[in-house]
C-alpha positions as CSV (number, residue, x, y, z in Angstrom):
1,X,-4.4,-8.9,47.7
2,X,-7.1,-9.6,50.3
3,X,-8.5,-12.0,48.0
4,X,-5.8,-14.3,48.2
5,X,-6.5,-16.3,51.4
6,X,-9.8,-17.3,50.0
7,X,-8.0,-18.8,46.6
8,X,-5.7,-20.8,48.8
9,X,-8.6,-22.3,50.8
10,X,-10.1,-23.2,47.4
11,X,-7.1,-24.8,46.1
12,X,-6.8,-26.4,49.3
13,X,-10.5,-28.5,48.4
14,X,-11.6,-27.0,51.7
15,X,-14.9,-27.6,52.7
16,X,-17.4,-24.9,50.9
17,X,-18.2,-23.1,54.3
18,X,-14.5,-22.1,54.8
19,X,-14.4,-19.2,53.2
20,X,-17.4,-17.8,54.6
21,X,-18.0,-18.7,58.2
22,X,-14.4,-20.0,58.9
23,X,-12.7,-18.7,62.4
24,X,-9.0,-18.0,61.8
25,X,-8.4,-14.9,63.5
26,X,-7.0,-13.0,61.3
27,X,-8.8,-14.2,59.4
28,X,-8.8,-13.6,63.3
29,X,-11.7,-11.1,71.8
30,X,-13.7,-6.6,79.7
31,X,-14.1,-6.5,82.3
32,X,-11.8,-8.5,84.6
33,X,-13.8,-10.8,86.4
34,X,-12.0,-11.7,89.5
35,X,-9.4,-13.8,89.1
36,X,-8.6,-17.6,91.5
37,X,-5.8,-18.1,92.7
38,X,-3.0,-19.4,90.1
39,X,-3.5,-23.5,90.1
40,X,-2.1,-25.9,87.9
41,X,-5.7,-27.5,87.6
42,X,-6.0,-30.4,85.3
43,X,-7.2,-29.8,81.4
44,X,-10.6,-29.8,80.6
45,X,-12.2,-33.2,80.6
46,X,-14.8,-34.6,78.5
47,X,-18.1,-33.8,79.7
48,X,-20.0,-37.2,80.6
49,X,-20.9,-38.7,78.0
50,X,-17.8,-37.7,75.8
51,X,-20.1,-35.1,74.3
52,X,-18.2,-32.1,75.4
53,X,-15.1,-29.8,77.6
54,X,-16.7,-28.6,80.7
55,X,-14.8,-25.4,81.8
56,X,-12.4,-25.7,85.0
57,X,-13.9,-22.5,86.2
58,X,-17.3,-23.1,86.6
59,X,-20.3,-23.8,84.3
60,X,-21.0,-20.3,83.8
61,X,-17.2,-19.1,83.0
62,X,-16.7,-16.9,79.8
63,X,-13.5,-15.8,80.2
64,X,-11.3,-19.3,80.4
65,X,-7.7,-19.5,80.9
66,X,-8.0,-15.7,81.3
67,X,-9.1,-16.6,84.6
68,X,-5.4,-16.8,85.8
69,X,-4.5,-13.9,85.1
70,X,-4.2,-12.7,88.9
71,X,-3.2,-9.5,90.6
72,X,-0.1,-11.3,91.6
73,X,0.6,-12.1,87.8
74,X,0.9,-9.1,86.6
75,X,2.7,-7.5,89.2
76,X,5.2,-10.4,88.5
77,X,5.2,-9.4,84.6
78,X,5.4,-6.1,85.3
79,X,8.8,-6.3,86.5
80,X,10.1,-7.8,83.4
81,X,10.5,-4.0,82.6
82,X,14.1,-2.7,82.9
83,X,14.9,-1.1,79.7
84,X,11.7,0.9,79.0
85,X,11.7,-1.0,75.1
86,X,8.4,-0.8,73.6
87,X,7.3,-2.9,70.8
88,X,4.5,-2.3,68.7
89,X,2.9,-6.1,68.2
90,X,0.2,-5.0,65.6
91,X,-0.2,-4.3,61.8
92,X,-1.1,-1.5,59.8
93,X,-4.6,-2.5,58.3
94,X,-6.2,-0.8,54.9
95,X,-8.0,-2.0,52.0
96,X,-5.4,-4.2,50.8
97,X,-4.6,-5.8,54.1
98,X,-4.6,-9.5,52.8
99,X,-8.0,-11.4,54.4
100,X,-9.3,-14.5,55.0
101,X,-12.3,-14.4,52.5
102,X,-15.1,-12.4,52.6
103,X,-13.1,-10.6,54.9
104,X,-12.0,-6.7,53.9
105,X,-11.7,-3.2,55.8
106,X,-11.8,0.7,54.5
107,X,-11.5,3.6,55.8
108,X,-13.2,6.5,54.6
109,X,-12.4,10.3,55.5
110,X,-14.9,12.7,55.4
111,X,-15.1,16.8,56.4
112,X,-19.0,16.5,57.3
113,X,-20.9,20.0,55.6
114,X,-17.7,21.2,54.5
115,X,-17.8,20.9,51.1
116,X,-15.9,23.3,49.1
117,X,-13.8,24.1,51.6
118,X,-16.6,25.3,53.6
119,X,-15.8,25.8,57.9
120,X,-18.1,25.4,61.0
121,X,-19.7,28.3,61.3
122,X,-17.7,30.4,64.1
123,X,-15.5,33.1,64.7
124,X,-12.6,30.9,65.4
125,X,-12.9,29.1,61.6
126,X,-13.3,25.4,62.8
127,X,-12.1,22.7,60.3
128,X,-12.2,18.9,60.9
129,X,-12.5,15.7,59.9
130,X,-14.3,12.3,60.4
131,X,-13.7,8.9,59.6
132,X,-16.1,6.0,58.8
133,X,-14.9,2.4,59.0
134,X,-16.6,-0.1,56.9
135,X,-15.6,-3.8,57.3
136,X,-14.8,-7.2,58.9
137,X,-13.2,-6.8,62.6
138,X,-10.8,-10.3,61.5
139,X,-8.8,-8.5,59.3
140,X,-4.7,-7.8,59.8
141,X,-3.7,-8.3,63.5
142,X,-6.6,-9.8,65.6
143,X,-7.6,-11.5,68.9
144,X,-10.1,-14.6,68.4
145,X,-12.8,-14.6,71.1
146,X,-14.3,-18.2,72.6
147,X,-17.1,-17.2,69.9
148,X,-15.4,-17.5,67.1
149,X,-14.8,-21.6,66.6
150,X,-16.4,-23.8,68.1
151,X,-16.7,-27.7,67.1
152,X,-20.5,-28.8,65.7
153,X,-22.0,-25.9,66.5
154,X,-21.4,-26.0,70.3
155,X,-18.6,-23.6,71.5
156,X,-16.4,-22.8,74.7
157,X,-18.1,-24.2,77.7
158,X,-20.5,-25.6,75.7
159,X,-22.3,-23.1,74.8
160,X,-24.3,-23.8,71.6
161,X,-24.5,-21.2,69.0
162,X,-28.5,-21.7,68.8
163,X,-28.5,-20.1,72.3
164,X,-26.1,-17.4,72.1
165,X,-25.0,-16.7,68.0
166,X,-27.3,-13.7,67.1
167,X,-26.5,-11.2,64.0
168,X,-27.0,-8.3,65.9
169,X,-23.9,-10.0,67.9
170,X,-23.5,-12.8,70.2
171,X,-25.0,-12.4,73.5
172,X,-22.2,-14.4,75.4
173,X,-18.4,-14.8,74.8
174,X,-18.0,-11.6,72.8
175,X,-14.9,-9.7,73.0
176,X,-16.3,-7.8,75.5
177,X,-16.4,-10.3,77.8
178,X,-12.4,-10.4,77.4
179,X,-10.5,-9.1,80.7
180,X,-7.5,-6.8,79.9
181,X,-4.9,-8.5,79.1
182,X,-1.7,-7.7,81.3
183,X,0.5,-10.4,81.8
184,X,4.3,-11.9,80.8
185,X,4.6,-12.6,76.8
186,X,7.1,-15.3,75.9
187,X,8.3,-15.3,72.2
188,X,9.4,-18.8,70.0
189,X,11.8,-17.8,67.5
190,X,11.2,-21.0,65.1
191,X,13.0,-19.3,62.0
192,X,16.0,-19.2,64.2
193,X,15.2,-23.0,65.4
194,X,15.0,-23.6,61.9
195,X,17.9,-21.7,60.6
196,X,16.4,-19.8,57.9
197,X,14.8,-16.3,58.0
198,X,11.2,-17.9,57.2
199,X,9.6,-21.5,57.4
200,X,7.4,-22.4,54.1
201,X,4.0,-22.8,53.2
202,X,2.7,-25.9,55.5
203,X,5.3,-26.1,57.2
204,X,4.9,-27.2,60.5
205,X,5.4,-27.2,63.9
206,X,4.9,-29.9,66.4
207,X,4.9,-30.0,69.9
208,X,8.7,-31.6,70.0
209,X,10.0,-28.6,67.8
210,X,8.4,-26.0,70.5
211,X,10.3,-28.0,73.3
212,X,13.3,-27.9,72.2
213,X,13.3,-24.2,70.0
214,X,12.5,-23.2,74.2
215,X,15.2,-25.5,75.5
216,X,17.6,-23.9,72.6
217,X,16.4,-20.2,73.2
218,X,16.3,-20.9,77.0
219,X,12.7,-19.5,76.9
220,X,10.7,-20.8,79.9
221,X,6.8,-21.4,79.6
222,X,4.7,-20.4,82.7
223,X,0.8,-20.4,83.8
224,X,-1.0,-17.4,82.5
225,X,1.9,-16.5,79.7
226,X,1.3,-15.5,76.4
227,X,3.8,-17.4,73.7
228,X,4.1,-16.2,70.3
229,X,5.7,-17.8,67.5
230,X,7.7,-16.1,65.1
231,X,7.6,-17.8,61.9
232,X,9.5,-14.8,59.9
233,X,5.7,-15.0,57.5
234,X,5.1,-11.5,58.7
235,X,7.8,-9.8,56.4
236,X,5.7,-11.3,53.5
237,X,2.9,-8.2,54.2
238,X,5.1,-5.7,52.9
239,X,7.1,-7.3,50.0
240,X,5.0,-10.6,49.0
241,X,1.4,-10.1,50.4
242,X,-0.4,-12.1,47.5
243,X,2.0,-15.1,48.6
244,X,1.3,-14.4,52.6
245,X,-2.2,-15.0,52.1
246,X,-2.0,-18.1,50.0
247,X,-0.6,-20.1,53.1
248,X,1.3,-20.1,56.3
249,X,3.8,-21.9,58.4
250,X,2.1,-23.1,61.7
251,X,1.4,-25.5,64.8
252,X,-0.7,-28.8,64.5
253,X,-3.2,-30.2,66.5
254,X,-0.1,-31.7,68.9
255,X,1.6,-28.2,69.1
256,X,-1.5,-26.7,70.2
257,X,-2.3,-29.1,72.6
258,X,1.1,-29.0,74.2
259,X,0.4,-24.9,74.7
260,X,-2.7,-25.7,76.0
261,X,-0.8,-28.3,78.5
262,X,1.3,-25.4,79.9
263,X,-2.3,-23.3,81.1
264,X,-1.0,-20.1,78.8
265,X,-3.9,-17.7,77.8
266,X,-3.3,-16.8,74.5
267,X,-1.5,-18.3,71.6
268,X,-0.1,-15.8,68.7
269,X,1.7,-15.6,65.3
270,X,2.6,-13.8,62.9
271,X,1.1,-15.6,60.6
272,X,-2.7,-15.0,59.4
273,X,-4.1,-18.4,61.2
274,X,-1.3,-19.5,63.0
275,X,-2.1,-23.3,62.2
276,X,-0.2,-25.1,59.1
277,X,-1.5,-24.1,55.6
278,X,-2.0,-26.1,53.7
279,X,-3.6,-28.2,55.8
280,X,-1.5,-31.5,56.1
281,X,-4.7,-33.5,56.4
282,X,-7.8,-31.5,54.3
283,X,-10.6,-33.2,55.7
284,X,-9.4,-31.7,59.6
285,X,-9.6,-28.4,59.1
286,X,-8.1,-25.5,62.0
287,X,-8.1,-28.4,64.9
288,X,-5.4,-26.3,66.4
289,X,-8.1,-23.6,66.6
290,X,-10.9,-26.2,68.2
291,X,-8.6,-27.2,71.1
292,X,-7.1,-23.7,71.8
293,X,-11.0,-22.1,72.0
294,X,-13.5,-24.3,72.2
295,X,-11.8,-27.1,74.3
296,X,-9.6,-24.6,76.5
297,X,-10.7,-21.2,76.8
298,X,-7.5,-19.9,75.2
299,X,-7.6,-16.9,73.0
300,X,-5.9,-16.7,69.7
301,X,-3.6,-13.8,68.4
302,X,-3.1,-13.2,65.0
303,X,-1.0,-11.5,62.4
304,X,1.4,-10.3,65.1
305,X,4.4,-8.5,64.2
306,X,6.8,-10.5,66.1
307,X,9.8,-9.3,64.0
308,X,11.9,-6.8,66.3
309,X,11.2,-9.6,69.0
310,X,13.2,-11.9,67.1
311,X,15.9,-9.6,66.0
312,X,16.3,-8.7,69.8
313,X,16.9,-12.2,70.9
314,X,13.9,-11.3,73.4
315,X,13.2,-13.9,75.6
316,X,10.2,-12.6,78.1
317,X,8.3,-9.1,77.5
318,X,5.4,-7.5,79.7
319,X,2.5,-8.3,77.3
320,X,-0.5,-5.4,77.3
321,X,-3.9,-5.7,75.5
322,X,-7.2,-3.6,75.8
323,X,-9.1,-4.6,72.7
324,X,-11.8,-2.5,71.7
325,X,-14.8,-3.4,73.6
326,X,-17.4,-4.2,71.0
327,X,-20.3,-5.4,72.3
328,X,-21.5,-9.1,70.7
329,X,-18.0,-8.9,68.4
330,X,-16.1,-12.7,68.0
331,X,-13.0,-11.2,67.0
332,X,-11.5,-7.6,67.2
333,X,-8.4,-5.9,65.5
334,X,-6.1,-5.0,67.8
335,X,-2.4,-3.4,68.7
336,X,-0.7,-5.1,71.5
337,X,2.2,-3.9,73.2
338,X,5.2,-6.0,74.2
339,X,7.3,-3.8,77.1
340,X,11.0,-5.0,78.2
């Protein structure tokens, strides 16, 4: 099933690198630094020259938009709780977990020296297992960190990958580097904009169809939110998950912009890239990706299970993430939690 992403890029004509060291998080990122106060600073500008996005907070910054995540944030999310509803954001992940090619993850179960049915040595007859993990960490639902994408080889901040891309792991904007994640979450129900229980292949969704899905759902946008899109792809895991790998409903270039517009720190879907596939132009390949990380420091979610959001009607949720904190990763699998 895995194997399915990779034949829709190649029916797609994408470039022959896409398969291999493409970014979409699922096919896609802590310490908290401390945090400025909330602005509504401008976007990042051109650096001079017009050869790159210099970084609002700083030359050194590696943790972007994530910067506003301030103390008085998430006290302000926080009270979004009033029912003690818990929702579990995140995908079960196995060996056929569809993938963005050469993308794939096992688990393998062992009972170390205890073959046979064989004990620990002791009075008290000790059993137990252990489990090994083999595979890609952009596999099911995923954060994408700011070294994940970049545009020519140069990265968020501009940070060139010559400097900082190692195979032992990156030595800068690794998921690591990602601040816990503790802020208000703001679903876009654009099955329900669109009046069916799913949107198609390619289809896609521009910054005008986020404005007024928000306007119609009265969901309000604020600095430092999350906003996830509910596409209705994410049913297609369990009953069609050779079709949810061969393409996805997402934003374009204009949608992501927009997002970035309203200074939110991470973007989601529950789709497996959460840009439009296939590409409606396929010589400009995941630009939604480019401007979200590279250009504005904002992480990408993906593969999120956004469905008892939508059948809720949800329209603002505490949003909680600690991903794992492995050291030099550019993209982790993860479980957020949505709290109302």
């Amino acid at each position: 099933m895995r194997r399915s992403i990779v034949a829709a890029a190649a029916a797609l004509a994408l470039p022959p690198w896409a398969g291999q060291a493409h970014p979409p998080g699922e096919h896609g990122p802590t310490q908290r630094a401390q945090a400025p106060a909330a602005t509504t600073a401008p976007r990042p500008a051109a650096a001079p020259g017009g050869t790159w996005f210099s970084s609002r907070y700083g030359a050194d910054d590696q943790i972007g938009a994530m910067n506003l995540l301030t103390p008085q944030k998430v006290l302000e999310a926080a009270k979004l709780v009033t029912r003690g509803q818990v929702y579990r954001l995140g995908v079960p992940i196995g060996r056929d977990t569809p993938a963005y090619l050469p993308r794939s993850a096992s688990v393998t179960v062992m009972m170390p020296d205890q073959l046979g049915g064989a004990i620990v040595p002791s009075e008290n007859k000790v059993s137990y297992a252990d489990d090994m993990f083999v595979g890609w960490l952009g596999v099911g639902s995923q954060i994408d960190s700011f070294a994940h994408l970049g545009i020519d080889n140069t990265f968020y901040n501009g940070n060139h990958a010559r400097d900082f891309m190692r195979t032992t792991g990156v030595t800068k904007l690794g998921v690591e580097t990602i601040p816990p994640t503790v802020t208000r979450g703001v679903p876009v129900d654009m099955a329900r904009a669109r009046s069916k229980p799913m949107l198609d292949e390619g289809e896609i969704i521009t910054a005008d169809d986020l404005r007024a899905a928000m306007q119609a759902q009265s969901v309000e946008v604020r600095q430092g939110d999350v906003v996830l899109i509910h596409a209705g792809w994410v049913e297609l895991l369990e009953r069609d998950p050779a079709r949810f790998g061969k393409g996805e409903p997402g934003i374009d270039n204009g949608a992501a912009e927009y997002l970035a517009s309203l200074n939110v720190v991470a973007v989601g879907a529950d789709t497996w890239g959460v840009g439009a596939v296939p590409f409606k132009n396929p010589n400009r390949v995941w630009e939604g990706h480019q401007t979200l990380l590279a250009k504005n420091g904002i992480h990408i979610l993906e593969v999120m299970d956004t469905r008892a959001l939508a059948r809720d009607q949800a329209k603002e949720f505490l949003f909680v993430l600690g991903q794992p904190l492995l050291k030099g990763a550019v993209q982790a699998i993860i479980n957020p939690i949505a709290i109302r």
